[in-house]
C-alpha positions as CSV (number, residue, x, y, z in Angstrom):
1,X,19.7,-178.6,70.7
2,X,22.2,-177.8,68.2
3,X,24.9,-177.5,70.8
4,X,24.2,-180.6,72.6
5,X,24.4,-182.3,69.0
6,X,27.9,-180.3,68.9
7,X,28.9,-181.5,72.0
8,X,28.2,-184.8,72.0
9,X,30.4,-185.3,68.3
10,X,33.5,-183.7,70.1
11,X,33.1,-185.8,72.8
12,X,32.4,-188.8,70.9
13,X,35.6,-187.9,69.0
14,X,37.7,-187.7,71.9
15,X,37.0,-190.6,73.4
16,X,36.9,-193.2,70.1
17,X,40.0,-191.1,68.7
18,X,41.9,-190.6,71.6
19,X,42.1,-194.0,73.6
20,X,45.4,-192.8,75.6
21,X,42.6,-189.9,76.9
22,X,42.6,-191.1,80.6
23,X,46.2,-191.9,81.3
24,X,48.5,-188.9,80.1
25,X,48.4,-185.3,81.3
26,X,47.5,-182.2,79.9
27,X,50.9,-181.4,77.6
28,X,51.4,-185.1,76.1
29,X,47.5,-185.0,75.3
30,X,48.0,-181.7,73.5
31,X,51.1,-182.6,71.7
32,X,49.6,-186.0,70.6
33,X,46.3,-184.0,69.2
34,X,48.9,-181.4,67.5
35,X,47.9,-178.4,69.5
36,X,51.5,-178.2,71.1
37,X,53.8,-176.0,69.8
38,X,57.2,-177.8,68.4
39,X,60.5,-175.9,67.9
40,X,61.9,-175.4,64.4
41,X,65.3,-174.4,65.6
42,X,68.9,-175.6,63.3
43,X,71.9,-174.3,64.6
44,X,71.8,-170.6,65.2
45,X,68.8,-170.1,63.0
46,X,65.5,-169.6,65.2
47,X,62.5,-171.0,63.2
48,X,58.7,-170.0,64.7
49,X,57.2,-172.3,67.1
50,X,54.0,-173.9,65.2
51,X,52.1,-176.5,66.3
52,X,52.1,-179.4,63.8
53,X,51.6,-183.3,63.8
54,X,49.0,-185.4,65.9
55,X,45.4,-186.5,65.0
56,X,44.2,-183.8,62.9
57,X,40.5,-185.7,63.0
58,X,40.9,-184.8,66.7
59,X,42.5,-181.7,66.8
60,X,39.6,-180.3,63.6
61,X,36.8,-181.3,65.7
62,X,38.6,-179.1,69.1
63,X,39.1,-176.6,66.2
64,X,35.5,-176.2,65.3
65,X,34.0,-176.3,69.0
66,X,36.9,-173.8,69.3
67,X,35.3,-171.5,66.6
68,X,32.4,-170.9,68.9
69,X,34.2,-169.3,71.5
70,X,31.6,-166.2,71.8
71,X,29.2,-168.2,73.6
72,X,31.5,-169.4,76.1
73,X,32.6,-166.5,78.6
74,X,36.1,-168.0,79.8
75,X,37.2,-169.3,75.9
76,X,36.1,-165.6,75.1
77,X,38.5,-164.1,78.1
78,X,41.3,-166.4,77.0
79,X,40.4,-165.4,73.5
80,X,40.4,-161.8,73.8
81,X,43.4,-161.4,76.2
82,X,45.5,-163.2,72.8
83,X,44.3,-161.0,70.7
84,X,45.2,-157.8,72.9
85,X,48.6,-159.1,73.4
86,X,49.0,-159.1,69.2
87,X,48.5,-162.5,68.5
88,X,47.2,-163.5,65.4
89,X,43.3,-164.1,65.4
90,X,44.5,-168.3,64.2
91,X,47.3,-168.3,67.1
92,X,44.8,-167.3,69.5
93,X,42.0,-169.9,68.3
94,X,44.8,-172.6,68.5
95,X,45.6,-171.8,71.8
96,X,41.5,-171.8,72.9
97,X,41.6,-174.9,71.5
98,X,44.3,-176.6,73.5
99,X,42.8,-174.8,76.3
100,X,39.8,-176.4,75.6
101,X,41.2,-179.6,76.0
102,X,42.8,-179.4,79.2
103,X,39.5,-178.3,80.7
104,X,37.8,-180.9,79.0
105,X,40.6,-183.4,80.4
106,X,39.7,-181.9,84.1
107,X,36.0,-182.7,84.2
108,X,36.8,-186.0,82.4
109,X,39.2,-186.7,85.8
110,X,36.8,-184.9,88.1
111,X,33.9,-187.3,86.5
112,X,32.2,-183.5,86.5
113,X,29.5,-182.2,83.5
114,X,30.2,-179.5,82.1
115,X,28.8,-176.8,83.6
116,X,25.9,-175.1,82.2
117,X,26.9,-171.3,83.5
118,X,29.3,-171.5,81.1
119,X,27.3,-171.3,78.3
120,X,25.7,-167.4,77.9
121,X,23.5,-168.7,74.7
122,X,20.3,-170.8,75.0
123,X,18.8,-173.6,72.9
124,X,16.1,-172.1,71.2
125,X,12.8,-173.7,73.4
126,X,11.4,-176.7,70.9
């Protein structure tokens, strides 16, 4: 129950927040959320690639659907392949989060649910 409750306030999010949801792609709906990362680059100096700007109403609620990438076996792949690479534990949540959205932008084209397999833990029966 808790997760369909969950579920239902990201997507309401996405769709009242997010109005330009159906007509871009995949990178100018990340950078608009702020879950692209922007260049802090002057001259010869090099700055760290952060991702910064955008709806932060938006891009929190991705962020805390994010957080419960344990119970959702591809997030957890993406998740753990970050981390084994060195990533910070943040970087690698920020990037589950943007993936996130693009596979929540694909069902949204396909007109697809999301798909229940993908979810390893169960409502408790009420």
């Amino acid at each position: 129950m808790a997760k369909r409750i969950a579920a239902s306030k990201v997507s309401t999010t996405l769709l009242a927040d997010l109005p330009e949801w159906g007509q871009l792609n995949s990178k100018p709906i990340a950078a608009l959320v702020g879950l692209a990362p922007f260049n802090r680059d002057h001259g010869r100096y090099r700055g760290k690639r952060k991702p910064w700007g955008g709806r932060a109403f938006v891009r929190s609620a991705l962020y805390l659907a994010t957080l419960a990438v344990h119970h959702n076996p591809p997030l957890r792949t993406v998740h753990q392949h970050l981390l084994d690479q060195g990533n910070e534990q943040k970087v690698a949540l920020i990037a589950c989060a943007r993936e996130l959205l693009t596979c929540l932008k694909a069902l949204l084209k396909s007109r697809t649910p999301w798909p229940d397999e993908l979810v390893t833990a169960r409502d408790p029966p009420a």
